[in-house]
N, C-alpha and C positions, 0 to 999 in steps of 0.2 A: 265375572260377567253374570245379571241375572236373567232370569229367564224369558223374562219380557223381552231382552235384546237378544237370544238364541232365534223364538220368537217370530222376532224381526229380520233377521239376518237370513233366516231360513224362507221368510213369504218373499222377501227381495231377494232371493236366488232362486225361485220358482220364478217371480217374473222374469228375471231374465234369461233366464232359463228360454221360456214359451219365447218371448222374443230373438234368440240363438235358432230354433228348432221353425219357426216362420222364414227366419233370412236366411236357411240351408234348406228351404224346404223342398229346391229339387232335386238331393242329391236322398231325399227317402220318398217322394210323392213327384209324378209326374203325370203329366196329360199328352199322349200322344196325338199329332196328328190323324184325322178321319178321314178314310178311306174310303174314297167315291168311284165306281167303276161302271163302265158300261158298254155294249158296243155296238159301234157306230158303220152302219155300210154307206158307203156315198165314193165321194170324189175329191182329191186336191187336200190343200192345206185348210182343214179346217177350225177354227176356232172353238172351240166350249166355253161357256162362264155356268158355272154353281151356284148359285146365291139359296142360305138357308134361312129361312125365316123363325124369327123367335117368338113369332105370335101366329095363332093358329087363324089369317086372314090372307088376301094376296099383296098388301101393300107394299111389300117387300123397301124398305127406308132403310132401318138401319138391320143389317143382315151380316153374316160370317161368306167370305167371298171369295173361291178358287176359278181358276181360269189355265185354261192347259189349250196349247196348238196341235194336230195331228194329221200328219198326211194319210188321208182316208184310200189315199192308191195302194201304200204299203201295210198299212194295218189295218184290221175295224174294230182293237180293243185301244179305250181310253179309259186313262187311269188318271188321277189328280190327288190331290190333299189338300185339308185346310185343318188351319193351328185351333187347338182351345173350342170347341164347340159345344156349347150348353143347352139341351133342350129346345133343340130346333123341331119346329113345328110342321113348318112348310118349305118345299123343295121346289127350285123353278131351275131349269135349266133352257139356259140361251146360248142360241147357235147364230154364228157367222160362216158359211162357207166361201168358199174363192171366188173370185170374178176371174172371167168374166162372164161365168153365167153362175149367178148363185142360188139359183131359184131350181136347185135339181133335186130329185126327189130323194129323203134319206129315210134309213129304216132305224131305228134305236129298238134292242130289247137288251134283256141280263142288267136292267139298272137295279144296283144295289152299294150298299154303306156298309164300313168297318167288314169288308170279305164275307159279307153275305148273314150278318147278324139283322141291318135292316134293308129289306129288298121291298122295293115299290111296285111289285108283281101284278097289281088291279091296273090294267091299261084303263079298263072304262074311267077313271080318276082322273086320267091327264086331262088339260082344256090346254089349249094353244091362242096363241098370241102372234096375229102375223102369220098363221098358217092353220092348213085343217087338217085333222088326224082321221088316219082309220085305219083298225087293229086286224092283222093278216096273222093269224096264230098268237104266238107269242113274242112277234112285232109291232113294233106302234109306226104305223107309215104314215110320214110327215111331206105333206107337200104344201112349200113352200109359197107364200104373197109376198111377202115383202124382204130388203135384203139379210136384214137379220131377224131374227125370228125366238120363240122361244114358246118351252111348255111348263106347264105348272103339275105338281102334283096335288089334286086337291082334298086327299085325306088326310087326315089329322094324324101326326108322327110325334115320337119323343127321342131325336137322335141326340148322343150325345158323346164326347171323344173318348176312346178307351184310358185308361186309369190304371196307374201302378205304382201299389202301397208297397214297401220295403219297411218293413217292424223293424228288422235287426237294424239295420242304418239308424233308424228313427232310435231306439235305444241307446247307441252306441252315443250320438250325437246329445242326448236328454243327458246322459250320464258325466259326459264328461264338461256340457255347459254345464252342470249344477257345481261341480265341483271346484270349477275356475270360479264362478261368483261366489261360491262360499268361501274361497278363498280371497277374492278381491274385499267383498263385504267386512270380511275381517282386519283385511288393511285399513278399511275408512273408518271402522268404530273407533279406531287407535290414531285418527289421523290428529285430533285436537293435541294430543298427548305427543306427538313427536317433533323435533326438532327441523328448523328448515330444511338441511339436508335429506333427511328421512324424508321428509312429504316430498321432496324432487325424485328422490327413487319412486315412490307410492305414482305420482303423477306419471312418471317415466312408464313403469311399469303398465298404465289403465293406458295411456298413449299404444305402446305397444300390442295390448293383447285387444284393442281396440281394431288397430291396424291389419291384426291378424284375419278379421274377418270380412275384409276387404276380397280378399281371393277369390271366400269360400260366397260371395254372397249374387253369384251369377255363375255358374261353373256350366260348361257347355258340356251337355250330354245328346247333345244329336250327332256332331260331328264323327266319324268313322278313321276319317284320313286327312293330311295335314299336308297340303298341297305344295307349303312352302318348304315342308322338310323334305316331302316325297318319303314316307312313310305312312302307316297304319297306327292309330291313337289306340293306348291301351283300354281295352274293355273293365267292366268293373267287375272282380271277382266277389261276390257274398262271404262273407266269414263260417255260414252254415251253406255246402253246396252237396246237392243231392245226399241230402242226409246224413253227411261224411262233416268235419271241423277241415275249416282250409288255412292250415300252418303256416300258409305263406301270405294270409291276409292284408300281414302291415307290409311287407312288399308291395303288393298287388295295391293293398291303396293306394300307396305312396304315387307309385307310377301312374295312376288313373286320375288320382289329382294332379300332380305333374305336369299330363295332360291334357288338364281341362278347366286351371285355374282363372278365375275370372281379371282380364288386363294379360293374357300369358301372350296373344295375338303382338301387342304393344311391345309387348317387355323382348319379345323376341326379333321384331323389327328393330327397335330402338339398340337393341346387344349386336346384329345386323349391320345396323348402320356405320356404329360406328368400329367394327371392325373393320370396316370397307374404307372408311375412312381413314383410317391410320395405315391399312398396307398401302406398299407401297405399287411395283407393278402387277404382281399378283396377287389374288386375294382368293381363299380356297373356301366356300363354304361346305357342305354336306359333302352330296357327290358331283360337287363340280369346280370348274375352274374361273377366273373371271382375269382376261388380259384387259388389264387398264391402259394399258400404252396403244393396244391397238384395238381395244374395244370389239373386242370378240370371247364371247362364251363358250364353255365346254361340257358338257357330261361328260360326266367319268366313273359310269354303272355297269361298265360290258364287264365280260370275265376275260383275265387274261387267257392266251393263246402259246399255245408249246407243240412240240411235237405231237408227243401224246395224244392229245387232244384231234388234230389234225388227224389222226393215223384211226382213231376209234371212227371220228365221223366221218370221212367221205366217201369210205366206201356205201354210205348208205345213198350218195346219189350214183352209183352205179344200180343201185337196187332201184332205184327210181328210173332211171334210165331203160332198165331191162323191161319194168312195167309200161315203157313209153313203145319199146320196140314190139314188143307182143300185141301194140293195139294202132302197129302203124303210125305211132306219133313221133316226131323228132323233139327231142330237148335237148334247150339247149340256156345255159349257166348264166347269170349274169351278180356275181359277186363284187358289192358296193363298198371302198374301203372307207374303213372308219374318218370324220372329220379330222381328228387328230393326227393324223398319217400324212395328212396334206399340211397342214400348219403346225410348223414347231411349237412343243409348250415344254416348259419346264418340269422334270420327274420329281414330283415327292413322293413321300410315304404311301397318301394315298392313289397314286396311280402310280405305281412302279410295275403293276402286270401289265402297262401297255404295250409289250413287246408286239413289234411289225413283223412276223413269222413270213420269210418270203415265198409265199404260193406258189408261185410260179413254177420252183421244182414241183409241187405235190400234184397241181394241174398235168404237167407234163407225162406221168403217171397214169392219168384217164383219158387216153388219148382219143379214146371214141365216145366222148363226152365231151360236145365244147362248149367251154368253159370261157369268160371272157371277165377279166380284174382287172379295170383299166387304172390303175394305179399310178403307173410312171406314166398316163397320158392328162390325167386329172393335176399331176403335180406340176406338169410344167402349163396346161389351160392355167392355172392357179399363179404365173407370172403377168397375166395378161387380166383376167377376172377373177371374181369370185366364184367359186365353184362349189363351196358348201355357204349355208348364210351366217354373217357373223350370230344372232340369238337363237338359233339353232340347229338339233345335228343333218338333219336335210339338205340333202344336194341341190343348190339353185337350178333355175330352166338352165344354163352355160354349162353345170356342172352334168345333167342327168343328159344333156346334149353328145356330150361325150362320151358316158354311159353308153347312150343308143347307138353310137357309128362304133363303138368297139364290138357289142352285140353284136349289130347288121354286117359287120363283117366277118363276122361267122355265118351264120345264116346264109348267107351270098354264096360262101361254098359250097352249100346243097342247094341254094334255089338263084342260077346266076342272075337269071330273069328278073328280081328283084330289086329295086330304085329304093340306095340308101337317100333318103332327105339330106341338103344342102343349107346352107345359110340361105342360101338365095329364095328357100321355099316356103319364107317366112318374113312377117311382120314384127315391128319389135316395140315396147314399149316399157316406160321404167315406173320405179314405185319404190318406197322407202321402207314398204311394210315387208313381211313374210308370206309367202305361200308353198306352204312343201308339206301337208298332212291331207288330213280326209278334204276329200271336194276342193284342196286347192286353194281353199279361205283366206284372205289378206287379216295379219296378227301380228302381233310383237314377236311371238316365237318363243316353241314351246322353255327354252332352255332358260328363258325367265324366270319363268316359275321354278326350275328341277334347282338352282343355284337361290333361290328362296329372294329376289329384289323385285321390288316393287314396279307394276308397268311406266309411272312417272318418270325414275330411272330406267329404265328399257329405253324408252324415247331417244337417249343420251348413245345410246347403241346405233340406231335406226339415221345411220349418218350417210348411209349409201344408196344410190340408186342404182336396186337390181333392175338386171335388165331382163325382161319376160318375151316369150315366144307364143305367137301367136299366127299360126298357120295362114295363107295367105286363101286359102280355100275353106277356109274354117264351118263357113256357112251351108256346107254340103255334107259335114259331117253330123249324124243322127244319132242320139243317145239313147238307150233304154235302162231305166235302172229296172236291178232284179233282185228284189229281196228271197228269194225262198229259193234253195232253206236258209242261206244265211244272207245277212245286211251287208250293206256296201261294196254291190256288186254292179256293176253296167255292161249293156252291149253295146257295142260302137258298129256304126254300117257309113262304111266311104264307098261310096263307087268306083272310084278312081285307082284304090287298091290290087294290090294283087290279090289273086283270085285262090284265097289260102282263107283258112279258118285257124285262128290264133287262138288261143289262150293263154293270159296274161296273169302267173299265180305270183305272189309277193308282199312283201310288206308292207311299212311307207315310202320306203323307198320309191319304189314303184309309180305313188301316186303322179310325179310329174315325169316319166316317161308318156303319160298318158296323154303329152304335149305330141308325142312325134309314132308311137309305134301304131295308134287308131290312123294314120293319115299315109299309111304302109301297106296295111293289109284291108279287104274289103270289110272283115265281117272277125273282131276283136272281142273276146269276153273277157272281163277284167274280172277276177278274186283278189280279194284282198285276205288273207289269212291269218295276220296279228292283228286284235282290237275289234273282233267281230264280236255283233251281240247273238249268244247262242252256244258260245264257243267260250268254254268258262279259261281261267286264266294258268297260263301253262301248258296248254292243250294247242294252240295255235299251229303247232306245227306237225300235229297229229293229222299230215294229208289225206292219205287214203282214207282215214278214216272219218274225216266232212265232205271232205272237195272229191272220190275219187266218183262216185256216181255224176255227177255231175260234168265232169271232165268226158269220162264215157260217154253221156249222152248225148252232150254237145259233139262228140265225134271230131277234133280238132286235127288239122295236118302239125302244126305245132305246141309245141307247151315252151312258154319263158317261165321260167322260176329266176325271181330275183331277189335274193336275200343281203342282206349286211357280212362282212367280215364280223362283228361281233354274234353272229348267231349263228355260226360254224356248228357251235357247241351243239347245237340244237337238232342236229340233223338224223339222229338215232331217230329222233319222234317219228319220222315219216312216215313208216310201215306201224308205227306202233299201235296198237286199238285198244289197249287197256285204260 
């Protein structure tokens, strides 16, 4: 071979090279998302739009464009994002607030980009559109003319999205395109000279490592977590980290590609589908179950239950109890059993800790704790209705029905005076959808998703008309939501109530009791404790230590705590503060 063709082989393996290192080039160069923040005091749900301008005028045409909703009752910081932005020049920010009065007056200051690298600090700058401004310190107070409205920044900016070069990738990746084309290139000098067979291997060969960059040629690096597995996507470890060699590189990549191969979304639906398709009545994917004969889904994430277990954790709602008697408050238990306890499934592998541990001795044990596991009354309601929803693990309105009169008749012991609610004290209406999590929301249900099937198929579930509860007084019950310190919280005010101050602390469970215990008592604060924002993950049940001041100050004659059978485990946290 002479050297005119080394040459050659060599400037055609730098092109493709450069063309390898283009179609990977987010997995060493990316643009993040830009961070736009500011905050807003007003009223209601209100609207934002961003729009950046890439020419230093107001005509705002073709512009980079984020738009974020915020209820200005509960927050006054808004935050948003927008993809890829180059050299924006000018800043206009348009507001929508609620009707039906939208013309109320708001204050905006702290407007800044990328966490405070570009901040729009010259009030005198802004001009308004639809409204007139005028600056109160380090606020811009906006009062409103017309319903939407908006302001401009009008000094000259050069925002642009933050940027992240990765050399070692970028080498890694140069190194080893150069070397596949200097290898392929060597195939083709020799293709005139080979026989049919040979060129079908040669051909075979450029097909396949052709194919191979299919994957790599969109690979998602935003993604965190992967909804349908119900897991966390592996991060991407460097091969040089904090100054140290990381040994375990080609693991760590392996796994990082893994998850986050370009078509992986496809590939793992379609591998999905048709396992679903060939079981026959059950079908298991991840952590969960799926009855095809009776079209109802399961989770199967709790931790099994043994004595042990049992024996470590309840004494800690005695320790909660003791806390309740020292400040005048009665508690009292309300443990939710698991879905699976009510509807036979079949034990594999993966759910063989579902052991049903009979509480009922262990209960009997904290005698001055009442405790209410309406088990054997949910199983035989469960002849008659549904009492958990087939797509997910949520107790329907029937089911948390029953829930509430096994409650209330505890309760009743200390306060006889009390009127448990009756069928008779309500309205009823049906629906095919889901409602058992935050706010009660009509869904397919969460356990769609935890069993990774598609909502198209969900539908295929959604064969039943629950039946819902809807108080026949409903209209004289007054909501207050309360965020602070923590989110998704409400007071409830019935008149008609007994004349007790409740506290309502628990899961999700909990959220549709919310159908029958506000329409009880006069004057009901609902906590919700798992899925609070504020309250990082695993901490949830770290009581005293978010909810106990709170609990205090409200000064409540009662506390409900209503948890799940599966978060028995859990109940050390209570007292815990670390």
């Amino acid at each position: 071979m002479g050297i005119d063709d080394v040459r050659k082989r060599t400037i055609l393996s730098i092109i493709i090279t450069f063309v390898c290192i283009t179609l990977t080039n987010r997995l060493w160069f990316s643009i993040n998302p830009l961070q736009i923040s500011f905050n807003a005091e007003g009223a209601g749900n209100t609207k934002f739009e961003v729009f950046l301008n890439k020419k230093d005028n107001n005509d705002f045409k073709k512009v980079k464009y984020g738009v974020v909703e915020k209820n200005l009752d509960e927050t006054d910081f808004v935050e948003l994002f927008i993809n890829r932005v180059h050299g924006a020049k000018r800043v206009k920010l348009s507001i929508q607030p609620p009707p039906p009065n939208p013309r109320k007056t708001l204050a905006i200051s702290g407007f800044q980009l990328r966490y405070g690298k570009y901040k729009l600090d010259d009030l005198k700058a802004f001009s308004a559109d639809g409204a007139t401004l005028k600056i109160d310190g380090d606020k811009l107070i906006i009062y409103p003319q017309k319903d939407t409205f908006s302001i401009i920044y009008n000094n000259p900016v050069n925002i642009k999205s933050p940027t992240k070069f990765d050399i070692k990738v970028l080498i890694v990746i140069a190194v080893l395109s150069f070397l596949l084309a200097y290898k392929l290139t060597s195939y083709l000098a020799d293709f005139k000279s080979l026989n049919n067979a040979s060129r079908m291997d040669i051909i075979f060969l450029l097909i396949f490592f052709v194919i191979l960059f299919i994957p790599m040629s969109n690979i998602d690096t935003k993604t965190e977590k992967s909804e349908k597995e119900n897991r966390m996507l592996a991060n991407f470890k460097p091969f040089i980290y904090k100054n140290k060699i990381n040994f375990s590189f080609g693991n760590d990549f392996d796994n990082w590609f893994n998850d986050r191969f370009y078509l992986r979304k496809f590939i793992l639906k379609s591998y999905s589908d048709i396992k679903y398709a060939i079981a026959q009545n059950y079908y298991y994917p991840q952590k969960g179950l799926i009855d095809k004969k009776h079209k109802m889904l399961f989770n199967l994430w709790y931790k099994g239950m043994n004595e042990k277990i049992i024996k470590r954790n309840f004494p800690y709602l005695e320790t909660l109890n003791e806390f309740c008697r020292n400040n005048n408050i009665k508690l009292y238990i309300l443990i939710v059993p698991e879905k699976e306890f009510i509807y036979n499934i079949p034990i594999d592998e993966s759910s063989k800790n579902y052991n049903n541990i009979d509480l009922f001795k262990y209960i009997n044990q904290y005698s001055d704790i009442k405790i209410s596991y309406p088990l054997r009354e949910l199983q035989q309601k469960s002849k008659e209705n549904l009492v958990y929803f087939k797509t997910e693990h949520h107790w329907t309105d029937d089911g948390a029905f029953v829930g509430y009169r096994s409650l209330m008749q505890n309760i009743k012991k200390d306060y006889p005076n009390i009127e448990i609610l009756t069928s008779e004290d309500f309205n009823y209406f049906y629906n095919k959808k889901v409602r058992g999590d935050f706010d009660r929301e009509f869904g397919f249900g969460q356990t769609c998703k935890y069993v990774g099937i598609s909502n198209n198929r969900c539908k295929k579930y959604l064969d039943t008309d629950y039946r819902y509860y809807r108080h026949k007084d409903f209209k004289r019950l007054s909501v207050k939501i309360h965020n602070k310190p923590l989110k998704f919280g409400k007071d409830y005010f019935y008149p008609n109530g007994a004349d007790l101050k409740v506290v309502l602390l628990g899961t999700s469970m909990s959220e549709n009791l919310c159908e029958f215990i506000p329409f009880t008592f006069k004057h009901v604060k609902r906590i919700r404790n798992n899925n609070v924002i504020g309250v990082k993950a695993g901490n949830e049940f770290k009581i005293m230590k978010y909810y106990k001041n709170e609990i205090l100050n409200y000064k409540p004659d009662i506390l409900i705590f209503c948890i799940t059978y599966g978060n028995i485990h859990r109940l050390h946290q209570i007292f815990n503060k670390e």
